[in-house]
gemmi code that builds the backbone of each chain (N, CA, C; Angstrom):
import gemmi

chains = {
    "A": [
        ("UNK", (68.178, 28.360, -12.105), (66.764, 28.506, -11.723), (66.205, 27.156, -11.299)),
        ("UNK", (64.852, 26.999, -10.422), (64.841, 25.829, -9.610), (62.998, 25.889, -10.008)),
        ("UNK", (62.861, 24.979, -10.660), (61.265, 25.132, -10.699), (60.928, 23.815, -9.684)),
        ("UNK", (59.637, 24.343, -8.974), (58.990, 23.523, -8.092), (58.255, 22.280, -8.936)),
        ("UNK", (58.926, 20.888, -8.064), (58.137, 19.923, -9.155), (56.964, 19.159, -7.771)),
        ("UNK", (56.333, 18.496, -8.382), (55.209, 17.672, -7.411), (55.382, 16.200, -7.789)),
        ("UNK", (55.626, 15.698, -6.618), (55.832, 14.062, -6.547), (54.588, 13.536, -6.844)),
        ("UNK", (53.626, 12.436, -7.890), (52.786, 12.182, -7.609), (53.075, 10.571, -7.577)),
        ("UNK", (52.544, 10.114, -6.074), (53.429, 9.086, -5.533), (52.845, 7.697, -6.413)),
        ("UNK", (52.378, 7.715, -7.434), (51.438, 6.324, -7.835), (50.531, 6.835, -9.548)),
        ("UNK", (51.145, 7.336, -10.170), (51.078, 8.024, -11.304), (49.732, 7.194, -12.197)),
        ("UNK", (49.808, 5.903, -12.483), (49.111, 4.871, -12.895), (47.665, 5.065, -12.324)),
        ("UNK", (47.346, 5.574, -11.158), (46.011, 5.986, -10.348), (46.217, 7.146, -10.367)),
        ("UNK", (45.581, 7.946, -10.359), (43.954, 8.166, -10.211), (43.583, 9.221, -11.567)),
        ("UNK", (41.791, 9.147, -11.774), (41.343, 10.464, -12.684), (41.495, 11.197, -11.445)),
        ("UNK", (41.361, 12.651, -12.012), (41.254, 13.830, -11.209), (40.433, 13.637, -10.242)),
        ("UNK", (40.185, 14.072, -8.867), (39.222, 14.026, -8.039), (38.389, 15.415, -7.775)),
        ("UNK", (37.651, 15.488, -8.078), (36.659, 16.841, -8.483), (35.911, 16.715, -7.167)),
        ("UNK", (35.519, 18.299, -6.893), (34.508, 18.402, -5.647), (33.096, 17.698, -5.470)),
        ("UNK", (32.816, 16.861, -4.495), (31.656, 16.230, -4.862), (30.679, 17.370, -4.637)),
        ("UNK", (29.177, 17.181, -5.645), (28.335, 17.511, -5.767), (27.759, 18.030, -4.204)),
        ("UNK", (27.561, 17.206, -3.744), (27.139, 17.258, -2.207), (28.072, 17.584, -1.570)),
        ("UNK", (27.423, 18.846, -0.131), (28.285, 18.460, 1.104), (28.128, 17.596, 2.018)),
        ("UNK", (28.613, 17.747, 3.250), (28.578, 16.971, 4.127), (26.900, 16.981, 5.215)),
        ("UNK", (26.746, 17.910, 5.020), (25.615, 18.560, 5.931), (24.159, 17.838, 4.873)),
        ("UNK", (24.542, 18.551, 3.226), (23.408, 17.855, 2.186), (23.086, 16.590, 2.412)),
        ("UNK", (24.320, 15.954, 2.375), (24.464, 14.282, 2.181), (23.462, 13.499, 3.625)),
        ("UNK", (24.090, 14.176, 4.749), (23.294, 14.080, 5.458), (21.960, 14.208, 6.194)),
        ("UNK", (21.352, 14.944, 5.297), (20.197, 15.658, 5.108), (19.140, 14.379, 4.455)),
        ("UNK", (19.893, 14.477, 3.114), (19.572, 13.361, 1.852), (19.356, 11.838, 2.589)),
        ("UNK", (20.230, 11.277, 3.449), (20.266, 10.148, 3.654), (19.542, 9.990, 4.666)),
        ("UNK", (19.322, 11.106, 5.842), (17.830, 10.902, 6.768), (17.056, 10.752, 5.898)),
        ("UNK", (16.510, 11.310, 4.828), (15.254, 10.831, 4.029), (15.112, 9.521, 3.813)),
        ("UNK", (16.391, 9.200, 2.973), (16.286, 7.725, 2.061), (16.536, 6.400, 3.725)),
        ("UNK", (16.872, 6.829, 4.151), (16.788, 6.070, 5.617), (15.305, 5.706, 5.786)),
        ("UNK", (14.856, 6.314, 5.717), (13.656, 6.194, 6.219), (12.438, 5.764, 5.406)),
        ("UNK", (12.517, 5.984, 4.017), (12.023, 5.094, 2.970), (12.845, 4.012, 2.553)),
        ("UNK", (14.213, 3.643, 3.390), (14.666, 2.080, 3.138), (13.917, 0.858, 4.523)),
        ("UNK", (12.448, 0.773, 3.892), (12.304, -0.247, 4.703), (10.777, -0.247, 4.366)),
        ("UNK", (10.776, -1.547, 3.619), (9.677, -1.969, 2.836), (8.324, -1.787, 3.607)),
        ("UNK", (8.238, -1.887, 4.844), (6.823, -1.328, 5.926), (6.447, 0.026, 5.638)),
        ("UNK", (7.889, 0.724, 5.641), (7.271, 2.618, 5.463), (7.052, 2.437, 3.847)),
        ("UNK", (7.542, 2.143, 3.047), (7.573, 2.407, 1.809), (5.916, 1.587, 1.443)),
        ("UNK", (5.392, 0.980, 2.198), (4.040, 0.576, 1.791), (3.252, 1.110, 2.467)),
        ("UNK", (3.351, 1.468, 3.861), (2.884, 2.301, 4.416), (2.473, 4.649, 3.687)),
        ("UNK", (3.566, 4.401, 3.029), (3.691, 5.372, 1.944), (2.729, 5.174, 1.210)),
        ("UNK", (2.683, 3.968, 0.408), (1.637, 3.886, -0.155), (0.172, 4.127, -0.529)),
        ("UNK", (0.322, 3.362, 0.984), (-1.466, 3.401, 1.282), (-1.686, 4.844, 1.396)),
        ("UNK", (-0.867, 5.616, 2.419), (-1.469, 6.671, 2.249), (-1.883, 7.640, 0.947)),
        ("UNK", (-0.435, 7.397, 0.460), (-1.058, 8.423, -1.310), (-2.704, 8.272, -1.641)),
        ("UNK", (-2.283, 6.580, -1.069), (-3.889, 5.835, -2.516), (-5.424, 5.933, -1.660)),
        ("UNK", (-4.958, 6.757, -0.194), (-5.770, 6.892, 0.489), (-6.738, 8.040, 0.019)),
        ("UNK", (-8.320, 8.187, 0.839), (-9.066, 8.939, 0.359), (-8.603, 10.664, 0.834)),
        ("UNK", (-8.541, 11.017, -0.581), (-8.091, 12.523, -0.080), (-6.408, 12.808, 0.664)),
        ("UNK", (-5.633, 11.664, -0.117), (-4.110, 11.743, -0.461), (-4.241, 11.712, 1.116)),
        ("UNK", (-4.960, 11.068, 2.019), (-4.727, 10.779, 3.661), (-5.032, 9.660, 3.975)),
        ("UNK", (-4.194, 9.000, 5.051), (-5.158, 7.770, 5.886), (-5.204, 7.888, 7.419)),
        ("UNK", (-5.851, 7.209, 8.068), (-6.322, 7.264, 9.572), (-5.380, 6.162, 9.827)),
        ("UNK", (-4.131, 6.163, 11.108), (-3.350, 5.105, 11.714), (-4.171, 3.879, 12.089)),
        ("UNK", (-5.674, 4.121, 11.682), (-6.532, 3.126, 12.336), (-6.795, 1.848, 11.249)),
        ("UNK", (-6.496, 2.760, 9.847), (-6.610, 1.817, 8.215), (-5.495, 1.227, 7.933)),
        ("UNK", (-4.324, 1.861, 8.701), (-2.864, 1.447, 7.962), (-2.274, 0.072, 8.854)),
        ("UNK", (-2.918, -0.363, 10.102), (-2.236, -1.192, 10.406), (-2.554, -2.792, 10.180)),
        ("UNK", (-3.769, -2.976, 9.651), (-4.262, -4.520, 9.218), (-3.585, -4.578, 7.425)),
        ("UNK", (-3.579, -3.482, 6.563), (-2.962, -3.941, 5.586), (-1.282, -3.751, 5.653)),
        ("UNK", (-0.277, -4.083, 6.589), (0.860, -4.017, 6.949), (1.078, -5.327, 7.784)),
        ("UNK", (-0.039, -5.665, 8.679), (-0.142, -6.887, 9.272), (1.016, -6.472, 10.277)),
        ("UNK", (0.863, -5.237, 11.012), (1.588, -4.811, 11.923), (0.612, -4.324, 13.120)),
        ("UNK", (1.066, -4.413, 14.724), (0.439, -3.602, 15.749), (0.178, -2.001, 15.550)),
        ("UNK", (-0.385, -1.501, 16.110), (-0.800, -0.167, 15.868), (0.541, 0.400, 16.851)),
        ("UNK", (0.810, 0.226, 17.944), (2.701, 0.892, 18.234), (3.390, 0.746, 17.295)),
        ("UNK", (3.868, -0.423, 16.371), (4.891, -0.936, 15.451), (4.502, 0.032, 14.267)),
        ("UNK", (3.260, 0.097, 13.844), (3.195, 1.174, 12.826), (3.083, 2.961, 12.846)),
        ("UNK", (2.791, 3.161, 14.295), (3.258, 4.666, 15.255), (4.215, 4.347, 14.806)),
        ("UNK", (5.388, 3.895, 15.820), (6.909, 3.528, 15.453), (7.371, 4.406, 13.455)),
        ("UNK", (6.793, 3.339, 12.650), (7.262, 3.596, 11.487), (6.687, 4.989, 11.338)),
        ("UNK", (5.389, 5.423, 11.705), (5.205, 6.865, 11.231), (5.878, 7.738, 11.816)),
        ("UNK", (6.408, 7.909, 12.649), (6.788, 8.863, 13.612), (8.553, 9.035, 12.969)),
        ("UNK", (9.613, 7.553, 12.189), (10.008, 8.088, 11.618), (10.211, 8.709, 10.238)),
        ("UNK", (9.172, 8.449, 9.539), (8.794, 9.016, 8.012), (7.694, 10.631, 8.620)),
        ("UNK", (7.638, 10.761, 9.793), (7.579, 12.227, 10.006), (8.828, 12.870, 10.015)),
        ("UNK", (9.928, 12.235, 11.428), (10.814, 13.061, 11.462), (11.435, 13.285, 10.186)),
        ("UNK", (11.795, 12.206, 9.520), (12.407, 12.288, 7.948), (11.619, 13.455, 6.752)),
        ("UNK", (10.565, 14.211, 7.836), (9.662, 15.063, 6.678), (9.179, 14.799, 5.493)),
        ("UNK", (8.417, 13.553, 5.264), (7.653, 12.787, 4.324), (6.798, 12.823, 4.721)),
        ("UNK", (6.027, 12.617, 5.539), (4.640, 12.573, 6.328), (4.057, 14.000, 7.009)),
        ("UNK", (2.806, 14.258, 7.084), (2.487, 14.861, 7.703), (1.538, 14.632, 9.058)),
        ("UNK", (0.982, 14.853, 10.146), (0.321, 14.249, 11.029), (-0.650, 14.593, 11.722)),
        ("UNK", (-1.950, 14.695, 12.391), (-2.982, 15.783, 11.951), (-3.874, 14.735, 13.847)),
        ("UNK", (-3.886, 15.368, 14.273), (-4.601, 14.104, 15.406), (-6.051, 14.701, 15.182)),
        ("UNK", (-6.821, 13.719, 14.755), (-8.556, 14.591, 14.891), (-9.619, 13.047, 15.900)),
        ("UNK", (-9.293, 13.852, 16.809), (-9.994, 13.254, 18.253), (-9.511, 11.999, 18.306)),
        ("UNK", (-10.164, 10.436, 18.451), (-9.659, 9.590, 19.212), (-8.215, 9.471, 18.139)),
        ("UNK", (-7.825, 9.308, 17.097), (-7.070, 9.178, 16.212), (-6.387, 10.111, 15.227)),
        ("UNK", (-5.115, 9.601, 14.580), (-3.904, 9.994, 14.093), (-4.330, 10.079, 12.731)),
        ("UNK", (-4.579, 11.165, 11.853), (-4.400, 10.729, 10.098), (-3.003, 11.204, 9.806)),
        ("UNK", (-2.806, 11.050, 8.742), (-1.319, 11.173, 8.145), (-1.227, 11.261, 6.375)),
        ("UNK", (-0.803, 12.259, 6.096), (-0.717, 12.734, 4.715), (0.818, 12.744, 4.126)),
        ("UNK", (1.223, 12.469, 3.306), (2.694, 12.766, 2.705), (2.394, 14.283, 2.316)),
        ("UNK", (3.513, 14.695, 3.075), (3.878, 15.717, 3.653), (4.242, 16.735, 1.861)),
        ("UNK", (3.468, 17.996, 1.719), (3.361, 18.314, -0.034), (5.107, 18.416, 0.002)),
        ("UNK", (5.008, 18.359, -1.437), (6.533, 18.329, -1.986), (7.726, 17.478, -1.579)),
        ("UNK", (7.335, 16.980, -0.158), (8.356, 16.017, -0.194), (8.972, 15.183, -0.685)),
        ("UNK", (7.994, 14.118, -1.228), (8.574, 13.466, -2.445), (9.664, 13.645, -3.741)),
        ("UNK", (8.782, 15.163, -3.732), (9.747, 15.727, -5.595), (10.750, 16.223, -4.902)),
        ("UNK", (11.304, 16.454, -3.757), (12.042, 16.822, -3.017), (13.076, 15.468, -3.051)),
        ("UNK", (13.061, 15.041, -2.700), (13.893, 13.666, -2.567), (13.918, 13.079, -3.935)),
        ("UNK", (13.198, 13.497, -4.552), (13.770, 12.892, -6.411), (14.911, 13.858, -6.546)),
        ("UNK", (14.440, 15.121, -6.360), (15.453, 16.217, -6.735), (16.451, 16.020, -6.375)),
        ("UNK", (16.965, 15.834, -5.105), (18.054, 15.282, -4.434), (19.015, 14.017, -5.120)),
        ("UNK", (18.250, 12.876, -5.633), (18.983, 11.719, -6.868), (19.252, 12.968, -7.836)),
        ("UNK", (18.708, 13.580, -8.166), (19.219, 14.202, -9.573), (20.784, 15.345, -9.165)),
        ("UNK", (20.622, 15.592, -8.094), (22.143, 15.950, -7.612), (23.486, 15.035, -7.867)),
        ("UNK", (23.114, 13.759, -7.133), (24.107, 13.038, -7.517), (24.676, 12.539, -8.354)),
    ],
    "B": [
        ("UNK", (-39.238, -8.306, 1.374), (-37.915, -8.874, 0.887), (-36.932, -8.306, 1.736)),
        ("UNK", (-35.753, -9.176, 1.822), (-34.655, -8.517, 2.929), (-33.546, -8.291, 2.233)),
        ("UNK", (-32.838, -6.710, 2.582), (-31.816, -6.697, 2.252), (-30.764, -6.668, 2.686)),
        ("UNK", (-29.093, -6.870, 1.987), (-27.696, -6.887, 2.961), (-27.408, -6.169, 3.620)),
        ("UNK", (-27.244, -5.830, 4.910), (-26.890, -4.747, 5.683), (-25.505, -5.641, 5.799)),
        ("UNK", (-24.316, -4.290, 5.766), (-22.693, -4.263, 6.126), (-22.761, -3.570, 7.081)),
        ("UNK", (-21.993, -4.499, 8.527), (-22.162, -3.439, 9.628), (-21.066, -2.539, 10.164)),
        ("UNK", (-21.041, -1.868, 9.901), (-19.791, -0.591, 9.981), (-19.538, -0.648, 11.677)),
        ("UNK", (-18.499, -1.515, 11.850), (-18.293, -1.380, 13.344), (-17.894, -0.131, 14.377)),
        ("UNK", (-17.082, 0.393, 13.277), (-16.792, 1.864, 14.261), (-16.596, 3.185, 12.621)),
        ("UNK", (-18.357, 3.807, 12.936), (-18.376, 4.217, 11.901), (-17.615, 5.830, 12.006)),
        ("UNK", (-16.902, 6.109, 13.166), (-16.328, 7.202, 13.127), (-15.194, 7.433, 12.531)),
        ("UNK", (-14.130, 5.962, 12.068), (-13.306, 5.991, 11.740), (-13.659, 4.832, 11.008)),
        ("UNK", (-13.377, 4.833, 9.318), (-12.195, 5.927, 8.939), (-12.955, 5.547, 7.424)),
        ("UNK", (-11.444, 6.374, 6.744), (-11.790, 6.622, 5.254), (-11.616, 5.200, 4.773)),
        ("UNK", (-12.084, 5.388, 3.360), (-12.132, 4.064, 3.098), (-10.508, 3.781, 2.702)),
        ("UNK", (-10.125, 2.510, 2.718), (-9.063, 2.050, 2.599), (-9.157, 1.132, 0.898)),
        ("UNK", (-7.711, 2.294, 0.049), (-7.923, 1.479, -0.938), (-6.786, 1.140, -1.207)),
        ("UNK", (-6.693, 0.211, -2.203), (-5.528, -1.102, -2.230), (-4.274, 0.279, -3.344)),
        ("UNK", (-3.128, -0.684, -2.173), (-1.552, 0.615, -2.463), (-1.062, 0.188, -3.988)),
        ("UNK", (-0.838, 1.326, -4.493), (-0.447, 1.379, -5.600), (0.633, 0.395, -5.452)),
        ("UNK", (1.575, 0.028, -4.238), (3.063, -0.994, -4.618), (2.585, -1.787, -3.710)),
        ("UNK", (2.680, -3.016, -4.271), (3.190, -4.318, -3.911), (3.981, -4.777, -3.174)),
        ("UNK", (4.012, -5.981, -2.130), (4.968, -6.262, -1.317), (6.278, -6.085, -2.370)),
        ("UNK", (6.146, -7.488, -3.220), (7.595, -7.302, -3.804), (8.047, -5.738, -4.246)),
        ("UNK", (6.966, -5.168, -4.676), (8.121, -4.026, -5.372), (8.614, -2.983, -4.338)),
        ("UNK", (7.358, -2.949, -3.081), (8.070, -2.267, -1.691), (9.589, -2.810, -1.210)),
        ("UNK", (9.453, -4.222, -1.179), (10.282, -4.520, -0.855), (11.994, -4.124, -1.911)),
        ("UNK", (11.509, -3.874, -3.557), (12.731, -3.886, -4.215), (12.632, -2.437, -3.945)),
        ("UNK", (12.002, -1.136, -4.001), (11.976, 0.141, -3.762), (13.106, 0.208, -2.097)),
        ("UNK", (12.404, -0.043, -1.374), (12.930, -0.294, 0.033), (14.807, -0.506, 0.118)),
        ("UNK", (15.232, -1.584, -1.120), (16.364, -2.306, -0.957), (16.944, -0.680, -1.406)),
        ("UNK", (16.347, -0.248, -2.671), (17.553, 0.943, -3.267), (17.750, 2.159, -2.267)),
        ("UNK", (16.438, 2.136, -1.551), (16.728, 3.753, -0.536), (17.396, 3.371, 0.408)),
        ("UNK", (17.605, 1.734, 1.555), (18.167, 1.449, 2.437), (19.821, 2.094, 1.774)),
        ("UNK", (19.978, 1.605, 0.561), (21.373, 1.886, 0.366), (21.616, 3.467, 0.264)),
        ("UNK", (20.627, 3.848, -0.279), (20.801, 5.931, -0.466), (20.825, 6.224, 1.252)),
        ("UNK", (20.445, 5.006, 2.331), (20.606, 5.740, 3.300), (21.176, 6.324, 4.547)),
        ("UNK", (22.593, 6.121, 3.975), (23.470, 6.439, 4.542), (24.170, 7.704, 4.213)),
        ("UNK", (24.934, 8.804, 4.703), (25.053, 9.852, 4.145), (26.872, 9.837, 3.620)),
        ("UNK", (27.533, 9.032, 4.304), (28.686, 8.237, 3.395), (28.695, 7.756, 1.774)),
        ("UNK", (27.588, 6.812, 1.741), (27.163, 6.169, 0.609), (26.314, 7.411, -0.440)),
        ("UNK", (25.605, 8.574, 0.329), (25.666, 9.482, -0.822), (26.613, 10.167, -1.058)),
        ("UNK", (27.907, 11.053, -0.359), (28.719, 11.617, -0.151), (29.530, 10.615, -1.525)),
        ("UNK", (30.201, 9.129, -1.669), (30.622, 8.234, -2.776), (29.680, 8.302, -3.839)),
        ("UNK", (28.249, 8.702, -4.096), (27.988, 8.762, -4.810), (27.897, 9.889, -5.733)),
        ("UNK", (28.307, 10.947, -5.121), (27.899, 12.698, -5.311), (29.431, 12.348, -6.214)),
        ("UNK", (30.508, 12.217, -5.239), (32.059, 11.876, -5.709), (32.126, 11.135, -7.327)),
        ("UNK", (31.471, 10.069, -7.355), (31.455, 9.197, -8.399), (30.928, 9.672, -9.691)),
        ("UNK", (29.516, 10.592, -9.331), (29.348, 11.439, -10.656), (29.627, 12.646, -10.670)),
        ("UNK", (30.575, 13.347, -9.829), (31.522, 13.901, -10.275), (32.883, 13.843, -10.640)),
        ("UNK", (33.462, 12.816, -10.758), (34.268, 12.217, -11.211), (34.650, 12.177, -13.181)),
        ("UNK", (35.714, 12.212, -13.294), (35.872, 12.500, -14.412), (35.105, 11.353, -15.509)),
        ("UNK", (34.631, 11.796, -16.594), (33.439, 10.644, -16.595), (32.717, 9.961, -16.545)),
        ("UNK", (32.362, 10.412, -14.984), (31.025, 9.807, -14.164), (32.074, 8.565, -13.750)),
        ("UNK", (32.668, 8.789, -13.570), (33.222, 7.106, -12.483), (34.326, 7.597, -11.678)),
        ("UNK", (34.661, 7.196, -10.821), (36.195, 7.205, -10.044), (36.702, 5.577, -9.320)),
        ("UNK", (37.622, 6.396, -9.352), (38.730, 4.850, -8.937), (38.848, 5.282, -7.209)),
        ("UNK", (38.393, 3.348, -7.043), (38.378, 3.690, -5.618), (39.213, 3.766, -4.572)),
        ("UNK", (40.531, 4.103, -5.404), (42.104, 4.706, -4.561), (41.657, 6.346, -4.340)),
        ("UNK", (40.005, 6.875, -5.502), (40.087, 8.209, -5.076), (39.111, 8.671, -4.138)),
        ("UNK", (38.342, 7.341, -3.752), (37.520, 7.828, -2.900), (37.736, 7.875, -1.360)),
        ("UNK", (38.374, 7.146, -0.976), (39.168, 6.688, 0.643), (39.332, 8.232, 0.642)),
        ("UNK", (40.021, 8.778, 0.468), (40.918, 9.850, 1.158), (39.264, 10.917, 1.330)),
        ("UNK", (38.435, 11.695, 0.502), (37.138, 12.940, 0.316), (36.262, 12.320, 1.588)),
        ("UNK", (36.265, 11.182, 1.579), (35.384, 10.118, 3.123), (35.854, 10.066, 4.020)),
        ("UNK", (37.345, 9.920, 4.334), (38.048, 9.818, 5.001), (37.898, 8.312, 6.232)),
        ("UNK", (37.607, 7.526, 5.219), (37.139, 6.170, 5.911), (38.542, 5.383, 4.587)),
        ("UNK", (38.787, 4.060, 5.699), (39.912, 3.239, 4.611), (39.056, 2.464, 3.705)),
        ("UNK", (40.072, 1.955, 2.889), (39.445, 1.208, 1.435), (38.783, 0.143, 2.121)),
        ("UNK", (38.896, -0.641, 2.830), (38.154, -1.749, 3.414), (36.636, -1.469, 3.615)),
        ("UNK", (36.184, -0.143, 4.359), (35.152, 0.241, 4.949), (34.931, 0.802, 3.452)),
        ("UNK", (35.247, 1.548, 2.528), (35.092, 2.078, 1.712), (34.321, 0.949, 0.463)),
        ("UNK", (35.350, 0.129, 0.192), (34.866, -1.086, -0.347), (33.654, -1.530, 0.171)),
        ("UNK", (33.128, -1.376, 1.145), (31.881, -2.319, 2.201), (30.882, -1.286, 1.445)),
        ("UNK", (30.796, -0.331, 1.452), (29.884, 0.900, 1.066), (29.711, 0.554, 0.111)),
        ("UNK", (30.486, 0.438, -0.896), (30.272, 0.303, -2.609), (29.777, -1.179, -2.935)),
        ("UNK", (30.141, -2.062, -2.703), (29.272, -3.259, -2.453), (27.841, -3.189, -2.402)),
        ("UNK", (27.177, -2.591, -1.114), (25.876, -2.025, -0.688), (25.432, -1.573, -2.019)),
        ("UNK", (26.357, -0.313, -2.553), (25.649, 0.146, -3.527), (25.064, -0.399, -5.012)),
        ("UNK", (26.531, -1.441, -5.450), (26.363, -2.452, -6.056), (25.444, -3.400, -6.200)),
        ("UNK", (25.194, -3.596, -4.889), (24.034, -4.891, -4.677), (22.504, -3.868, -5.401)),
        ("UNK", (22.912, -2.522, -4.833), (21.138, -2.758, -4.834), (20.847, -1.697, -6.272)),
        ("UNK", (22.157, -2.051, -6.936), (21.938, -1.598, -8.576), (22.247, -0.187, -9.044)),
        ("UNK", (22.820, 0.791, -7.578), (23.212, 1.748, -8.084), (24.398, 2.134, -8.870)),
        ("UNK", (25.562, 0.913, -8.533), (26.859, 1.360, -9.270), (27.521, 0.221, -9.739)),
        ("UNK", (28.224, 0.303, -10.943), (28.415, -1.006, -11.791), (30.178, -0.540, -11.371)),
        ("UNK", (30.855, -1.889, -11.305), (32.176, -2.189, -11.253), (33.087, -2.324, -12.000)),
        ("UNK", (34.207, -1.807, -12.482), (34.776, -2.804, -13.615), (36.584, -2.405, -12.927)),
        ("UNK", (37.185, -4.007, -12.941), (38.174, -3.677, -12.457), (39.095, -3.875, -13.378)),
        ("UNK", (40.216, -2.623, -13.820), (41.163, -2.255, -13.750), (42.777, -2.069, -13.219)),
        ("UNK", (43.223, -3.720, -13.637), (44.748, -4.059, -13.232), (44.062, -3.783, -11.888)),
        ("UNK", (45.100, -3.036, -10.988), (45.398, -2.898, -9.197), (43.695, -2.758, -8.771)),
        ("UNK", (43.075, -1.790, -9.692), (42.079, -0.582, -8.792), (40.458, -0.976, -9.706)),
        ("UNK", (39.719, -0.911, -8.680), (38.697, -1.310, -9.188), (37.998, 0.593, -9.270)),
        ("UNK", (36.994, 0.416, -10.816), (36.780, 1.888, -10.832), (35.144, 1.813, -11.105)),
        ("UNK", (34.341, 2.640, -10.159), (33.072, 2.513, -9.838), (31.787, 4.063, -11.080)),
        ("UNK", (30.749, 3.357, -11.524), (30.139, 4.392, -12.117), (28.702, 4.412, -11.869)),
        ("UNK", (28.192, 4.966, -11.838), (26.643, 5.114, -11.494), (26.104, 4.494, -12.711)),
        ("UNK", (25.045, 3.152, -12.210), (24.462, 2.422, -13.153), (23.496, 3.183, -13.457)),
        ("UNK", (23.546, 3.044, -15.180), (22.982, 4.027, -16.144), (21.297, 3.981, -15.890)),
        ("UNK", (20.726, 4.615, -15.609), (18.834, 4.991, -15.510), (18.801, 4.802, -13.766)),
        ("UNK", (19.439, 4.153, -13.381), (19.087, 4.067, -11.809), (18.935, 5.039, -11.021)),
        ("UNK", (19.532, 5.947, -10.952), (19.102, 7.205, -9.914), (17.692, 7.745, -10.470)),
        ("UNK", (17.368, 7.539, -11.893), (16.086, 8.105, -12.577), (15.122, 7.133, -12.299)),
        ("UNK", (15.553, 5.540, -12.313), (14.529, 4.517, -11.615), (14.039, 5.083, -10.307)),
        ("UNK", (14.637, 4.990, -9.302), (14.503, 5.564, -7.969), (13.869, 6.837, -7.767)),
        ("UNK", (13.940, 7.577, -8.753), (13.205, 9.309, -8.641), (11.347, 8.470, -9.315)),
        ("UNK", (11.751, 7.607, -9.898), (10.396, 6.973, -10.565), (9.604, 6.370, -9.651)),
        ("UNK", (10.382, 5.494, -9.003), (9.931, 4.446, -7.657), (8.956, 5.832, -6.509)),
        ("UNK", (9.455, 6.789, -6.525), (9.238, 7.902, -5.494), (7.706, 7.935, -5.970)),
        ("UNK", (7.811, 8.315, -7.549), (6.278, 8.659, -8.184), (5.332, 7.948, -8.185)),
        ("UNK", (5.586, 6.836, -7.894), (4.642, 6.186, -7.513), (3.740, 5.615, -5.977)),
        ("UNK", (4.581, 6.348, -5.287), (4.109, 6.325, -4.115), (3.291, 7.448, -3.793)),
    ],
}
model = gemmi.Model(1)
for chain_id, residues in chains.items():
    chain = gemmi.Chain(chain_id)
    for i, (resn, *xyz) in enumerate(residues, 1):
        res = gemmi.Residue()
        res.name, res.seqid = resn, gemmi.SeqId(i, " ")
        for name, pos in zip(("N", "CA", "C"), xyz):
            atom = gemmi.Atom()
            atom.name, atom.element = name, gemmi.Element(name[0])
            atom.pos, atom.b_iso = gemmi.Position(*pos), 0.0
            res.add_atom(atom)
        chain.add_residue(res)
    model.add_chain(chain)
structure = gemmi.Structure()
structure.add_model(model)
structure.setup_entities()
């Protein structure tokens, strides 16, 4: 009788390798977010808005405490929209912008995956 | 008697602007941990790592689930290292990586405050 054996080429390595938590599609999902809160302008820009009146601010308040142009801080909002953190609201000459509900606990939830 | 008039230059806009709950520095240390969550590689090694037998894996087991070599692989975990998500400890040949303990819960914290 001939039992099937398995070479394991380097015995000394490895623990088991278990399915990661995440797929490929999640991971990528996950990391457009955190992309987009890695960069200390949006992440203060985040800010202001929370601490803004009525959890909003006007693109017109956010760009002297950033000490950025009003394009350069479009720029950053436009990607903490696409990243679905922001929300964006045009009321006549100007842009307000709200963090977008649940997003946040959304992207905590996501660390607690990993 | 005369009193202070504040002259509201353009009183159509906006709400009042109040001071952000984070700080340059701590935007800036918030900023450093999501730049690193923001890659979807670097979560994909991290999903791997706490699923890994004991919350760590050896990084002979992560090359192959990424399908990127140990060099590029190594470059990732570094990143992650630096910005406090995963502690190192090497082991004869193989260095074996674990998710630094409260950090993914720091980072779900960092969120709450924005």
């Amino acid at each position: 009788m001939t039992l099937p054996v398995t070479i394991v080429a380097d015995a000394a390595c490895c623990a088991t390798v278990r399915e990661p938590r995440v797929g490929v599609e999640e991971a990528e999902r996950i990391a457009h977010v955190f992309k987009a809160l890695g960069d200390p302008t949006r992440v203060k820009l985040l800010s202001l808005i929370g601490a803004g009146e009525g959890g909003e601010a006007c693109i017109c308040d956010l760009t002297e405490p950033v000490g950025l142009s009003q394009g350069t801080v479009s720029h950053h909002m436009k990607l903490l929209a696409e990243a679905g953190l922001v929300t964006r609201e045009q009321r006549g000459k100007w842009a307000y912008f709200a963090i977008a509900e649940g997003a946040l606990d959304a992207a905590a939830a996501s660390l607690r995956m990993l």
